[in-house]
N, C-alpha and C positions, 0 to 999 in steps of 0.2 A: 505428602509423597516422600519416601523414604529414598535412597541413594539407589541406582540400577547399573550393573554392567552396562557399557555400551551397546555390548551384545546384545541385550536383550529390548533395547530402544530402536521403534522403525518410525518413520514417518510415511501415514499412508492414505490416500485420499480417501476423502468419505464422499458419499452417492454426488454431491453438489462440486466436487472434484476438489474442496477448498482443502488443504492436510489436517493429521489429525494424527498427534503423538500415542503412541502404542507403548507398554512396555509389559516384556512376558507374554505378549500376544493379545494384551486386553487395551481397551481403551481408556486414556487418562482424560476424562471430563474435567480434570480441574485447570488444568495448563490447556491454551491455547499457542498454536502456531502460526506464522506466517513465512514465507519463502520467496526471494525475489531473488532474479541475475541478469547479468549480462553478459557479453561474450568478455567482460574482464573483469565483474566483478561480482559478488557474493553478498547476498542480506539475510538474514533470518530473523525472526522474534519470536520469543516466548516469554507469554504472561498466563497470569490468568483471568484477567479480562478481554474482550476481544482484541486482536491485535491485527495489523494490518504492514506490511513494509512495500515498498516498491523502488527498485532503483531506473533511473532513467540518465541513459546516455547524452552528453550534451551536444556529443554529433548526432542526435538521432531529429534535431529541431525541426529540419523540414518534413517527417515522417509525423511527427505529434500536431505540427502547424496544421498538416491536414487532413487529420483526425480531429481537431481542438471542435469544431461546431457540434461532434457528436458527446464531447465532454464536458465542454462547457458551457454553462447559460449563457445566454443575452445580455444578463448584467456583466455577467466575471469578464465573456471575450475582449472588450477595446483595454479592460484594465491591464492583461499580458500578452495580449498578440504582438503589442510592439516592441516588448523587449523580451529575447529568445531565452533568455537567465530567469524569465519569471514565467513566459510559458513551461518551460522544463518541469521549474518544480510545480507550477498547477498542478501538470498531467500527474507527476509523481504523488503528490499530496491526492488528485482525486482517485488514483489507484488506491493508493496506500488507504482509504476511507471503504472502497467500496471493496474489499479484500475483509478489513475490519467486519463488514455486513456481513459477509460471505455472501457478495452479488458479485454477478459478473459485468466485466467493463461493458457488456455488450446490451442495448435496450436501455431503460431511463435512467436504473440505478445511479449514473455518475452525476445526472443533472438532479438527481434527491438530494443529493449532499451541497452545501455551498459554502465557498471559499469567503470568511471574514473578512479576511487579511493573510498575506505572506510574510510581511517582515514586524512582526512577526508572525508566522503560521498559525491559523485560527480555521475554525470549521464550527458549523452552525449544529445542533442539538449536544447531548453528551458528551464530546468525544474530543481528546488532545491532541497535538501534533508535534510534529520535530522535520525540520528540513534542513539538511547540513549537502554542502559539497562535498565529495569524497571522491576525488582524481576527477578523472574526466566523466562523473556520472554524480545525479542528483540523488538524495535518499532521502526516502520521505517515511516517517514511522505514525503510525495513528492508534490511541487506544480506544476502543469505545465504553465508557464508562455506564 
């Protein structure tokens, strides 16, 4: 892919709502996107394998605490429910995965994927991970190789 005005670069969802770089008005198959926020802070990726980002607020624990049974297994729950620094980045890490699929958080997709390990970040078939602090929010990056 050659250099592009800005101008001429959109980011715009495809049918499955996941984004999907444009430039000149056509679609670039070879780069993929990802996009995450919060009300303070900003993430994006682009590669060209699937890519996945998510950020997660670390005030947002008891909002994720009780969503956690519909994201995570049976195995992964007793391993971070009890410490709010390792829930956080679960949820972030299993967004940041099912983003990468282009599934949505909602229905099994999140319980497909599963967590190795967090310190360091590990996820079961293809795919790599990164989970860093960044201020008061968790960032989770995943590529699916």
């Amino acid at each position: 892919m050659t250099a592009a005005p800005p101008t001429e670069v959109e980011i715009l969802p495809r049918d499955d709502a996941s984004p999907r770089v444009f430039v000149a008005g056509s679609p670039v198959s070879e780069w993929n996107v990802s996009i995450s926020h919060t009300a303070r802070h900003v993430a994006a990726a682009l590669a060209p394998d699937s890519v996945g980002v998510d950020l997660c607020e670390t005030a947002s624990v008891a909002a994720v605490r009780r969503a956690a049974d519909h994201v995570l297994t049976p195995e992964e729950r007793p391993v971070v429910t009890e410490r709010p620094d390792l829930l956080i980045a679960a949820w972030a890490l299993k967004e940041a995965a099912v983003k990468a699929d282009r599934n949505s958080l909602f229905g099994q997709a999140p319980r497909r994927v599963r967590i190795l390990g967090l310190m360091p970040p590990a996820l079961d078939g293809r795919r790599r991970a990164l989970v860093r602090h960044a201020g008061t929010a968790v960032l989770a990056l995943v590529l699916a190789l």
